[in-house]
C-alpha positions in Angstrom: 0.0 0.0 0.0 1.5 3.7 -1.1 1.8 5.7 1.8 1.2 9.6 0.8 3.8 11.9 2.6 4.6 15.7 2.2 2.9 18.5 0.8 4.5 17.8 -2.6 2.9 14.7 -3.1 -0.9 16.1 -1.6 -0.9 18.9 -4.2 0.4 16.2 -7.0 -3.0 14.5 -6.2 -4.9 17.2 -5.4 -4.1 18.4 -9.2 -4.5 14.7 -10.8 -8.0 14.8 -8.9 -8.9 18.3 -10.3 -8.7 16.8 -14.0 -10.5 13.5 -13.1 -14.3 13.8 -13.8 -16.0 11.3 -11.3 -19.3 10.5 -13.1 -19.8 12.5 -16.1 -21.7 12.0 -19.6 -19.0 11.7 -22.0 -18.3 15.0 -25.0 -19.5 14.4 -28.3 -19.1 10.7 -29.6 -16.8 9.7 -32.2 -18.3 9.7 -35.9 -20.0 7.1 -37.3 -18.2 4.6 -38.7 -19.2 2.0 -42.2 -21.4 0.0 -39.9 -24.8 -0.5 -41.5 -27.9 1.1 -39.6 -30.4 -1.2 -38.2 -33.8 -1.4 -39.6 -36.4 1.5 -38.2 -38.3 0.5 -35.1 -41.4 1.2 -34.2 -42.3 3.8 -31.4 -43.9 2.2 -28.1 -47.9 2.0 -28.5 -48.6 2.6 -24.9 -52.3 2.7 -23.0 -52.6 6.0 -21.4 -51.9 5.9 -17.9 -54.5 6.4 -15.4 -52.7 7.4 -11.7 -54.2 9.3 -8.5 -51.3 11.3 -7.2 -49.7 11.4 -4.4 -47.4 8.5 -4.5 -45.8 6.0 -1.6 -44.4 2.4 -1.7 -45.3 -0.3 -0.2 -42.3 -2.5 0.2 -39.8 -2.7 -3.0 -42.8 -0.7 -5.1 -44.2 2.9 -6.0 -47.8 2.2 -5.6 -50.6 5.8 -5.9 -52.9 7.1 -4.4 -55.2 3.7 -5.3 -52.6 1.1 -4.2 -52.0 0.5 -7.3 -48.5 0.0 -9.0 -46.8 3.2 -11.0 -43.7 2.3 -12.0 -41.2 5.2 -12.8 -40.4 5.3 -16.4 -38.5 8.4 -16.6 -36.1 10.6 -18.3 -33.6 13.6 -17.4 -34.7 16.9 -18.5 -31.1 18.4 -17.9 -30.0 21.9 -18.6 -31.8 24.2 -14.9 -28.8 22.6 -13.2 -26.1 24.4 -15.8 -24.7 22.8 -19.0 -21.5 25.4 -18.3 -18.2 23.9 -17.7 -16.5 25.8 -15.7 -13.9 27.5 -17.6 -14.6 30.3 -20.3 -17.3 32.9 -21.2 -20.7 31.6 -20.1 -22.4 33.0 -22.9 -20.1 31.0 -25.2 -22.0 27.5 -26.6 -18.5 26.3 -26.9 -17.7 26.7 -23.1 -20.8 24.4 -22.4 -20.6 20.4 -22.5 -20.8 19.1 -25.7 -21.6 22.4 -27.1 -24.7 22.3 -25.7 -25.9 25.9 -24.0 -28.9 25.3 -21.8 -29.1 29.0 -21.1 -29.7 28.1 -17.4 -32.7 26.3 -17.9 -34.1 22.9 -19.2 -32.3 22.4 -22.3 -34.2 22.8 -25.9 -36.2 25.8 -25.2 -34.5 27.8 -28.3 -35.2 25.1 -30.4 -38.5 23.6 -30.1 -42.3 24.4 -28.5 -42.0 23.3 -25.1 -45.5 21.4 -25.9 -43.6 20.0 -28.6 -40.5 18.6 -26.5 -43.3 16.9 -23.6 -45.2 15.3 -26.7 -41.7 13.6 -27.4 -41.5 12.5 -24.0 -45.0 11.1 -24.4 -44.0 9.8 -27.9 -41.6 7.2 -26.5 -42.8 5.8 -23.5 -42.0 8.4 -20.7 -44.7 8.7 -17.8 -42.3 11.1 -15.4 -39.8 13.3 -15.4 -36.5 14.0 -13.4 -36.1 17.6 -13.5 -32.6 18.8 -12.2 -32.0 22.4 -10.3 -28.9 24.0 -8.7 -29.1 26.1 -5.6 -27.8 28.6 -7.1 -30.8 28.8 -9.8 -33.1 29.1 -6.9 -31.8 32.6 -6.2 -30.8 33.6 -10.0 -32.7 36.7 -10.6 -31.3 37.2 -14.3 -33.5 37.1 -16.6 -32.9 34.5 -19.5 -31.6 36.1 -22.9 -34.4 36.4 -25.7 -32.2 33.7 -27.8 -32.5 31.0 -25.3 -36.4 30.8 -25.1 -37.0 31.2 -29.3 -39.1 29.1 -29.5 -40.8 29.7 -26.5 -41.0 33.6 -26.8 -43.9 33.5 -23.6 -40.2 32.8 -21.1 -39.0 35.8 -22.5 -38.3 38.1 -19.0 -38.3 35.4 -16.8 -35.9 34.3 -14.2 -34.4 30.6 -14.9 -36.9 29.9 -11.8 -39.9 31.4 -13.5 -38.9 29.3 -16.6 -38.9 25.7 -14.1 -42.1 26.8 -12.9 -43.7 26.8 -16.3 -42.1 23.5 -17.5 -43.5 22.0 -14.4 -46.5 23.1 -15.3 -47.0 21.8 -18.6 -45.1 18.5 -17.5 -47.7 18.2 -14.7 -50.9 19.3 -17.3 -49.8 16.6 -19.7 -50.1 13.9 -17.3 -46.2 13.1 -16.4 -45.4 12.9 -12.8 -42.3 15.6 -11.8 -39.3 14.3 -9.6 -37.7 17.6 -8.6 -33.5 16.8 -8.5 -31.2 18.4 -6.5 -28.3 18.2 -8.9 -25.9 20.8 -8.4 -24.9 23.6 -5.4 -23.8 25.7 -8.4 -25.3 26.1 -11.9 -22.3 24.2 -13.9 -22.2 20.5 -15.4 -21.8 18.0 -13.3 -19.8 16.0 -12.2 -15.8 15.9 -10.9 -13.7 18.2 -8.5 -16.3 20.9 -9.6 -17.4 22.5 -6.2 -20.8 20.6 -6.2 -19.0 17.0 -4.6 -21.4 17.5 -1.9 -24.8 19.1 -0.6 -22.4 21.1 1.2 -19.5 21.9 -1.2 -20.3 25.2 -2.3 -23.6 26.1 -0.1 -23.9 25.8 3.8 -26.2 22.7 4.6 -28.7 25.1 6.7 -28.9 26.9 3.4 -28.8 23.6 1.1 -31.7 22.3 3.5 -33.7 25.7 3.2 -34.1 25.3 -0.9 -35.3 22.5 -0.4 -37.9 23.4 2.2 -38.6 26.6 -1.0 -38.8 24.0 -3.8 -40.7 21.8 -1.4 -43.4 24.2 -1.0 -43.3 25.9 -4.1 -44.9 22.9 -5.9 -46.9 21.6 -2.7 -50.5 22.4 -4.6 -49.6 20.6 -7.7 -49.8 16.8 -6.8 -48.1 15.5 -9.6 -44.8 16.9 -8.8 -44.2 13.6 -7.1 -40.7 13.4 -5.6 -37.1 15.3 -3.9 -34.2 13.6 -5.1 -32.0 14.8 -2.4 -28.5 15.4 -4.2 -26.7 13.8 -7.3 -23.4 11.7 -6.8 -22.1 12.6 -3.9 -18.6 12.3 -4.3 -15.0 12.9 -2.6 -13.7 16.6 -3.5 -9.9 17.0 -3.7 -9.1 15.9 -0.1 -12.2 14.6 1.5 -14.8 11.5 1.0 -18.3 12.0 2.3 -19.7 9.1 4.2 -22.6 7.2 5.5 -23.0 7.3 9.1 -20.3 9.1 10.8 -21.7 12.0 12.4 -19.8 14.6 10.8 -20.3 17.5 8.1 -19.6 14.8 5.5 -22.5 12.2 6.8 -24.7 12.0 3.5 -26.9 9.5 5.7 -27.3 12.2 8.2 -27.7 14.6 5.9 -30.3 12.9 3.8 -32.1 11.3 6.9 -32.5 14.9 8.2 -33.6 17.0 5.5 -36.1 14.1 4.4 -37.9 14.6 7.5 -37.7 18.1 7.3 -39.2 18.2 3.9 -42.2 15.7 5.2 -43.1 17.5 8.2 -42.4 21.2 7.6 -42.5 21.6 3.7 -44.8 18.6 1.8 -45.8 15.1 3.3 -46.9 14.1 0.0 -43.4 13.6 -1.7 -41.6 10.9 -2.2 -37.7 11.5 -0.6 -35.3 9.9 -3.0 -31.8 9.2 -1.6 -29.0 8.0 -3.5 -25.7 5.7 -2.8 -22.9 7.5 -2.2 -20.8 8.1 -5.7 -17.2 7.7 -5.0 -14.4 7.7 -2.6 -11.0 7.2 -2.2 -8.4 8.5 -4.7 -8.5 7.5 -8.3 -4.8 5.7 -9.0 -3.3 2.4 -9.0 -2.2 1.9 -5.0 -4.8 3.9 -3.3 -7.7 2.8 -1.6 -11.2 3.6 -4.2 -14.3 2.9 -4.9 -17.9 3.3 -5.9 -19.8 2.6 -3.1 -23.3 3.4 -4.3 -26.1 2.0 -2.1 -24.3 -0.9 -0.7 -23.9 1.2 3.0 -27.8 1.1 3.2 -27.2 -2.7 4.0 -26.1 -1.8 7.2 -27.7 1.4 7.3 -31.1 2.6 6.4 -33.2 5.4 6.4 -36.0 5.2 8.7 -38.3 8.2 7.5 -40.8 9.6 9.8 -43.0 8.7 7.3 -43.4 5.0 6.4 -44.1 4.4 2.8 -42.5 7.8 1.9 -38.2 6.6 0.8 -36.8 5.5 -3.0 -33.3 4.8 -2.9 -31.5 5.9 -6.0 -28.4 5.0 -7.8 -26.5 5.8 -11.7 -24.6 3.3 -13.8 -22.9 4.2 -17.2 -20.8 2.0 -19.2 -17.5 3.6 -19.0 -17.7 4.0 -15.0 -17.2 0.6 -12.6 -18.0 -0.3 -9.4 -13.7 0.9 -9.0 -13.4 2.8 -11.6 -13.9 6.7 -11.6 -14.9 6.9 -15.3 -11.8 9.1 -16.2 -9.5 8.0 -19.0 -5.6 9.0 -19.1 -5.4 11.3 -16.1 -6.8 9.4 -13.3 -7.5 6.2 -15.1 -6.8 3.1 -13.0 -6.7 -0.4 -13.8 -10.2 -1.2 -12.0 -12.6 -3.1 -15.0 -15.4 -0.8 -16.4 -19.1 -2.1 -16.3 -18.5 -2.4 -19.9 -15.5 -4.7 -19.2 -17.7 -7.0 -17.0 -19.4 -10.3 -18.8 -23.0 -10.5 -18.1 -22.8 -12.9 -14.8 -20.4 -10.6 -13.5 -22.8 -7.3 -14.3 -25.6 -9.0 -12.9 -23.5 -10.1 -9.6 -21.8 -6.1 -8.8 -25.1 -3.9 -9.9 -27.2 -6.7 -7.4 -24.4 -6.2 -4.8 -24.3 -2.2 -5.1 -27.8 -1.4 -5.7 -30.5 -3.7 -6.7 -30.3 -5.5 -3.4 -32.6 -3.0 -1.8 -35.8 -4.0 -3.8 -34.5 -7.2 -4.5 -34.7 -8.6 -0.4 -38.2 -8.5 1.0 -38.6 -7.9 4.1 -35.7 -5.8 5.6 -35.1 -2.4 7.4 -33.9 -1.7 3.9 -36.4 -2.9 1.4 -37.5 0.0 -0.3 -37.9 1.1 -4.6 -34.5 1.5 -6.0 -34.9 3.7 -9.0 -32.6 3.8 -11.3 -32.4 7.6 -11.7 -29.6 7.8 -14.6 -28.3 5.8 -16.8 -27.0 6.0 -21.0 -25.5 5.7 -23.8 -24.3 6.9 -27.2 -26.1 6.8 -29.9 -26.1 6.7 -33.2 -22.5 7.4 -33.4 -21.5 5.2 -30.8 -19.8 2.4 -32.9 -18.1 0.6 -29.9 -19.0 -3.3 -29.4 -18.7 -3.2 -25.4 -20.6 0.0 -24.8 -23.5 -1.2 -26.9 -23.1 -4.7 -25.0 -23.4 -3.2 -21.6 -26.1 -1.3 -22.9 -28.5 -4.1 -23.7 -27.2 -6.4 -20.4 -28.3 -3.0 -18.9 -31.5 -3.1 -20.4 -31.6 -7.2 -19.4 -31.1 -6.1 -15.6 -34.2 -3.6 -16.0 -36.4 -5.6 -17.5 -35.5 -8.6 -14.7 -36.0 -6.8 -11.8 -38.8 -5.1 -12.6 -37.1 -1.8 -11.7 -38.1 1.8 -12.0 -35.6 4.1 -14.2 -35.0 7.3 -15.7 -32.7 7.4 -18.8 -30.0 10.5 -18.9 -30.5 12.9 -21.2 -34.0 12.9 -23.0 -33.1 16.3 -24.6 -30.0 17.5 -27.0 -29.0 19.2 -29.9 -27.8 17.9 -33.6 -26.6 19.7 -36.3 -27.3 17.7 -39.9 -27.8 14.9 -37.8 -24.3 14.8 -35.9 -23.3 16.0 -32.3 -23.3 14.5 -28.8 -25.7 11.7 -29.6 -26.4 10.4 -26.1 -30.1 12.2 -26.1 -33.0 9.9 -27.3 -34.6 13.5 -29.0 -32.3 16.0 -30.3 -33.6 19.1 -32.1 -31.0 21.6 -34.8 -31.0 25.4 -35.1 -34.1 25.3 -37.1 -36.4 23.6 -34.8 -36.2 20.1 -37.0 -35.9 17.2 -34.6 -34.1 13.7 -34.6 -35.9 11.4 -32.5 -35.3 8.1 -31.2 -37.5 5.8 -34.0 -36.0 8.0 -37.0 -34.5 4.4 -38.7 -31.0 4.5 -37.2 -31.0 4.8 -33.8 -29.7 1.3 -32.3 -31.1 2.1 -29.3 -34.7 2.0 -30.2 -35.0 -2.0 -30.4 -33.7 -2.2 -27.0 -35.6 1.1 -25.6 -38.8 -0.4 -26.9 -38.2 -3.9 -25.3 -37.6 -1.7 -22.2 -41.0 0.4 -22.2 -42.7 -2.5 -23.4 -41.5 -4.7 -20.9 -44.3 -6.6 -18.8 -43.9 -6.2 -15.3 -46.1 -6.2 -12.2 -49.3 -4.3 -12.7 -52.9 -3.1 -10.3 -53.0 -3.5 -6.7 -50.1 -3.7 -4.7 -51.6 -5.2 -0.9 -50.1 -3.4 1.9 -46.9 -5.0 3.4 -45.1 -4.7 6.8 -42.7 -2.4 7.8 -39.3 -3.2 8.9 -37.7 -0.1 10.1 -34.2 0.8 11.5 -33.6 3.0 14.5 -30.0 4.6 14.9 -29.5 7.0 17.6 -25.6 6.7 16.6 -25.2 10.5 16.9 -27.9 12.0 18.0 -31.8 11.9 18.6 -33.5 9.8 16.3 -37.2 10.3 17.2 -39.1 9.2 14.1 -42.6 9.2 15.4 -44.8 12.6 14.7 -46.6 12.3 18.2 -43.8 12.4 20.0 -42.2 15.0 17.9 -45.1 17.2 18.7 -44.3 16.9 22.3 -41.5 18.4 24.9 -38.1 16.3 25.2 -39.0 13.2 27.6 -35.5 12.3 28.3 -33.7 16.2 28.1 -29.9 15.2 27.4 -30.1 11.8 26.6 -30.3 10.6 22.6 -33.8 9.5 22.2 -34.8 7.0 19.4 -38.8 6.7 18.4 -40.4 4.2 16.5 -42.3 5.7 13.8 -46.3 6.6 14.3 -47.9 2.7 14.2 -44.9 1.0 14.3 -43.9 -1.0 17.8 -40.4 -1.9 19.3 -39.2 -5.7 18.1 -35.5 -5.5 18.3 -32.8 -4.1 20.1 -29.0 -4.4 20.1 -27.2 -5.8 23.5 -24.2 -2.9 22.1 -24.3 0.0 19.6 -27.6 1.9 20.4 -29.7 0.5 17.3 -33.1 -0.7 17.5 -35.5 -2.2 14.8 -39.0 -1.5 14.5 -42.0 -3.4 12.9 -46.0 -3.4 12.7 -45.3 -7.2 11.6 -48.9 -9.1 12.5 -50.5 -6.5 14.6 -50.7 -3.1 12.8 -50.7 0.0 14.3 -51.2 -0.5 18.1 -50.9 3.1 19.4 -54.6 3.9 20.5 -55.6 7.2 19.1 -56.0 8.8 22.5 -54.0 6.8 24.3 -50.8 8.3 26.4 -47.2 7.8 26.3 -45.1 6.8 29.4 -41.6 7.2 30.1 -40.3 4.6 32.5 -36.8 5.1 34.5 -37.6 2.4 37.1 -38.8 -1.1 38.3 -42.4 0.6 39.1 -44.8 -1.4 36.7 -42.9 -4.8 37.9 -45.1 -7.1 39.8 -44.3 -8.7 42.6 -43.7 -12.5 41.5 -43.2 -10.7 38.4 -39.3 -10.7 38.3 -38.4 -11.9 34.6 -34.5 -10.8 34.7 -33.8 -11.6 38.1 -30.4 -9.2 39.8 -31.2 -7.0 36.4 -32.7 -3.8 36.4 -36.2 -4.1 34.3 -37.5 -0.9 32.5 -40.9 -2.4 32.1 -44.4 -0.8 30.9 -47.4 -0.9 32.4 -49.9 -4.0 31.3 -51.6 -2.4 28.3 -48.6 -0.3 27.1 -46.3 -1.6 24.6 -42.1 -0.3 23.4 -42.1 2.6 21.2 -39.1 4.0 21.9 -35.7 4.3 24.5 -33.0 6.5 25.3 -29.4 6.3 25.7 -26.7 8.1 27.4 -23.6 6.9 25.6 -24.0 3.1 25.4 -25.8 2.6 28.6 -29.5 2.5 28.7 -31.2 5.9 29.7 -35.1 5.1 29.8 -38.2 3.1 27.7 -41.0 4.8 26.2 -44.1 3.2 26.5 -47.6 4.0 24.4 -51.1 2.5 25.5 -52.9 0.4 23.0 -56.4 -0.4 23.2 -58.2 -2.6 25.3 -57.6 -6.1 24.2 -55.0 -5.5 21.8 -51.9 -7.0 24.4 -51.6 -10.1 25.7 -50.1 -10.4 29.2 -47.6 -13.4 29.5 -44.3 -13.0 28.6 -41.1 -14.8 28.8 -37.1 -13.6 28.6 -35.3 -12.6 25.5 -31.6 -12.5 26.3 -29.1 -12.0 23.6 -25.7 -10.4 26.0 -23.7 -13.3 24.9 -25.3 -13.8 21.6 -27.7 -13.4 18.9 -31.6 -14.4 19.9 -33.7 -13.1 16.9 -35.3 -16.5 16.0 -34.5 -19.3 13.4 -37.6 -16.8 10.9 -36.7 -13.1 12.0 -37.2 -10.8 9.4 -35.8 -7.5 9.7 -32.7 -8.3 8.6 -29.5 -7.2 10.5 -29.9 -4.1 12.2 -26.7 -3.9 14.0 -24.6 -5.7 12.3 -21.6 -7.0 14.0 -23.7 -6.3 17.4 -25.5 -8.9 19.4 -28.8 -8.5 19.0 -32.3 -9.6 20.1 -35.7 -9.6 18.7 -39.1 -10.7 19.9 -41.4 -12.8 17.8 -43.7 -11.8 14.9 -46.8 -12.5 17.6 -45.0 -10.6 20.3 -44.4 -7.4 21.7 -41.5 -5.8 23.9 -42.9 -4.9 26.6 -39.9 -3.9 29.1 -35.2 -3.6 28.5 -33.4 -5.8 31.2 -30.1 -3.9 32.0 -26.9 -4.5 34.8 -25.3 -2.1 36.2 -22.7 -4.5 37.6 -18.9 -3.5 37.8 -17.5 -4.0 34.2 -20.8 -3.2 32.6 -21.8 0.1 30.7 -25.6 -1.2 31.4 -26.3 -1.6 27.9 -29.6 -4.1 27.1 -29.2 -7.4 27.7 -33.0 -8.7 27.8 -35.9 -7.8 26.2 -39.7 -8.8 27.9 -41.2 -10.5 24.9 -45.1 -10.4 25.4 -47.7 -12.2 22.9 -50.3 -10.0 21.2 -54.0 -10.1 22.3 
């Protein structure tokens, strides 16, 4: 392993990072070469789509307002999030990626009728859009030059927010469901050492999280914009790597988990909160520690939203990129295989271990929708055999799992039919446009096997819900009731089940807790109280189920919601009354201080992993933490009181 000593060598890497872009769509594509063109495909013939907005899941799937399935086939509408590059006049089409000047605002606008472009998106198959921002087009008051909006001459005078407002609109009047992205702190293309590594980068996170509570409510009355995807490819910057779970200013979990809430309770409950897998860490050459760790930490780690039903987890794959390899050729290019490079077992094995895990296991503190919220290729002059391999294996993986995606870009420019072909509609100078079913496109066979694609349809029956608590850092109170209510344990870290979820599982070190309505349902009566319990008060005499331990038990009729913790050692139990009838009263022991006791069929998977843990059954619920205080310990749980249901 290289060792890295001395300011000499830092600012070497610092510079080799500076010219490495992370995740980035490619510049123009080589031209064409004597390959003949495929034979024209036919566009998708669709059925209209009937949905009732707002959207949840339930489980690995988006279901609506009716329960019933709505799967995500989107597209990027880029450009609001800046097509600049970073160097050069901003005015200049040639200082913009690919040539390409968005003028600040979704691109296309010069070119073609903005009812024109959405009909396109209709044309092949699209039912929602990803629609990308930057922070710093929130609080753009320039006006948008006259040249930009040509072809939409009614944007003339408006701010590039103004001009996001209307395309929302239309989007949302023609039917398509909005996912508003997060894609950049700055309005610039995206993505390397560019300032916008982060949430945080180039914007305070108070500030970050205040747009989003603005963009939040902005759209709150029109219930087809759907979904916040939180921030785009969160990435290391020239020194640091961002991280999932650590506390810090570089916690994307803790970033995510927070402003999530934030959005559901202060801005729009409605809204889908879409969080994606971390991008990269580590340092891009031969001998240093990198990777793409994407949304393999969510094994271990998972959002518990104060809103069940309510979190998509999100990740991007390209061809040229690998689950070690930053994407970057000559400067920064390492010897890590591409996802091109991989054969189709191997594909299927890293893009199940990264990301598609999360919808693919039922059942777990992490099941949850994984959309796949980019992904792309050349096109028509992207002669290359493995790009246009990975692309249909891609395509295989979609179709398999049944997943949810959004294709980056829908939108670009051509010019006599050349330019960066990566679009699936392009539109020249004059307004004339190239679309995806034109004759020689080759990826319209394998788009239309991809929109055509059966999957599960209707009515999606409710499931139960496995959730995670982690008051690693600080308070992790995920239950609305309790949030609406003064601290019950002031200086402790408190951790809450969320609103009808109950207690199941807790971790002998480590803090975490898992949560569950599994068999019951909500228990929580509607006007029923909460306790907090300090003490051996609600233990009977005769009663003594962890004898020479000290019992945190609830009162017959209450059930676990929640506990406290003052570093590892036990602090208090919250208890909530359920209705009469609801709680059984027998209980037995659960001990797991000198191992795991979850039960030969616990679902849940591992909430504290590498921790000891315990869980009550399915037909149970906790009903009181066993603790020592003994010389030696730090009187973290050893014992839960498992009690059956009524």
């Amino acid at each position: 392993m290289v060792t890295v000593r001395g300011s000499l060598v830092r600012a070497t890497l610092a510079a080799v990072l500076l010219l490495v872009p992370l995740t980035s769509l490619p510049v123009a594509a080589a031209e064409p070469g004597a390959a003949s063109e495929p034979p024209a495909t036919a566009a998708p013939v669709l059925p209209a789509e009937d949905w009732t907005p707002p959207l949840s899941t339930r489980g690995r799937w988006i279901v609506d307002a009716d329960g019933d399935r709505f799967k995500l086939r989107s597209g990027n509408w880029h450009g609001a999030s800046g097509t600049w590059n970073g160097s050069g006049d901003p005015e200049d089409d040639a200082a913009h990626h690919a040539g390409e000047n968005s003028g600040r605002m979704p691109l296309g606008l010069d070119r073609a009728p903005m009812a024109e472009i959405i009909a396109g998106f209709r044309e092949i198959g699209i039912n929602s859009i990803r629609l990308p921002f930057s922070n710093e087009m929130v609080h753009d008051s320039r006006p948008v030059t006259d040249d930009s909006v040509a072809a939409n001459p009614a944007l003339r005078g408006k701010t590039p927010l103004q001009v996001y407002d209307a395309v929302v609109r239309e989007l949302t009047a023609a039917g398509l469901a909005v996912i508003l992205n997060n894609h950049t702190n700055t309005t610039r293309w995206c993505c390397g050492v560019d300032g916008n590594e982060r949430w945080n980068a180039s914007r305070s996170t108070a500030v970050w999280e205040d747009d989003w509570l603005f963009m939040a409510r902005r759209y709150r009355d029109n219930p087809r914009v759907v979904g916040a995807d939180l921030y785009n490819e969160v990435r290391r910057n020239v020194w640091d790597d961002p991280n999932w779970g650590l506390g810090d200013d570089h916690d994307w979990f803790a970033a995510s988990q927070r402003v999530g809430d934030r959005i559901l309770t202060e801005a729009n409950p409605n809204l889908l909160i879409v969080v994606e897998g971390i991008n990269w860490t580590g340092i891009p050459v031969d001998g240093f520690a990198h990777e793409r760790p994407t949304l393999e930490p969510a094994r271990r780690l998972s959002h518990t939203l104060v809103d069940s039903g309510k979190l998509v987890y999100s990740a991007h794959f390209y061809d040229y990129t690998g689950p070690n390899h930053s994407g970057a050729t000559g400067t920064g290019e390492t010897s890590d295989p591409r996802y091109r490079d991989l054969s189709p077992s191997e594909l299927v094995a890293v893009l199940n271990r990264q990301a598609f895990f999360v919808s693919g296991e039922q059942d777990q503190h992490f099941t949850a929708p994984v959309w796949i919220s980019e992904f792309g290729v050349g096109g028509r002059a992207e002669t290359g055999q493995k790009p246009r391999a990975w692309f249909e294996n891609f395509v295989d993986q979609l179709i398999r799992t049944d997943a949810d995606f959004a294709y980056w870009p829908l939108v670009g420019w051509h010019d006599n039919r050349q330019g960066n072909g990566w679009a699936l509609l392009h539109w020249d100078a004059m307004g004339r446009r190239m679309g995806l079913y034109d004759g020689d496109d080759w990826r319209a066979a394998a788009w239309t096997r991809l929109i055509e694609a059966g999957g599960r349809t209707g009515p999606v029956a409710p499931v139960t819900e496995w959730s995670m608590l982690s008051p690693d850092h600080g308070d992790f109170v995920q239950s609305r009731r309790m949030r609406a209510l003064p601290d019950w344990d002031s200086g402790a870290r408190k951790s809450v089940c969320p609103d009808g979820q109950r207690l199941i599982g807790l971790a002998h070190t480590g803090n975490r807790g898992l949560c569950s309505d599994v068999t019951a349902g909500a228990l929580w009566a509607p006007a029923g109280g909460h306790e907090v319990v300090v003490d051996e008060r609600h233990v009977r005499p005769g009663g003594d189920w962890a004898s020479g331990y000290t019992k945190l038990q609830c009162a017959e009729g209450q059930f676990l919601i929640g506990y406290s913790v003052r570093g590892a050692a036990v602090s208090a139990a919250l208890c909530a009354a359920a209705p009469a009838g609801k709680l059984g009263t027998g209980g037995r022991t659960l001990w797991f201080d000198r191992g795991d006791n979850r039960g030969a069929a616990a679902k849940g998977g591992d909430f504290a992993y590498g921790r000891y843990k315990g869980q009550c059954a399915d037909d149970e619920y906790a009903a009181g933490i066993a603790y020592t205080g003994r010389v030696g310990s730090s009187r973290t749980p050893d014992a839960l009181y498992c009690r059956k249901l009524g």
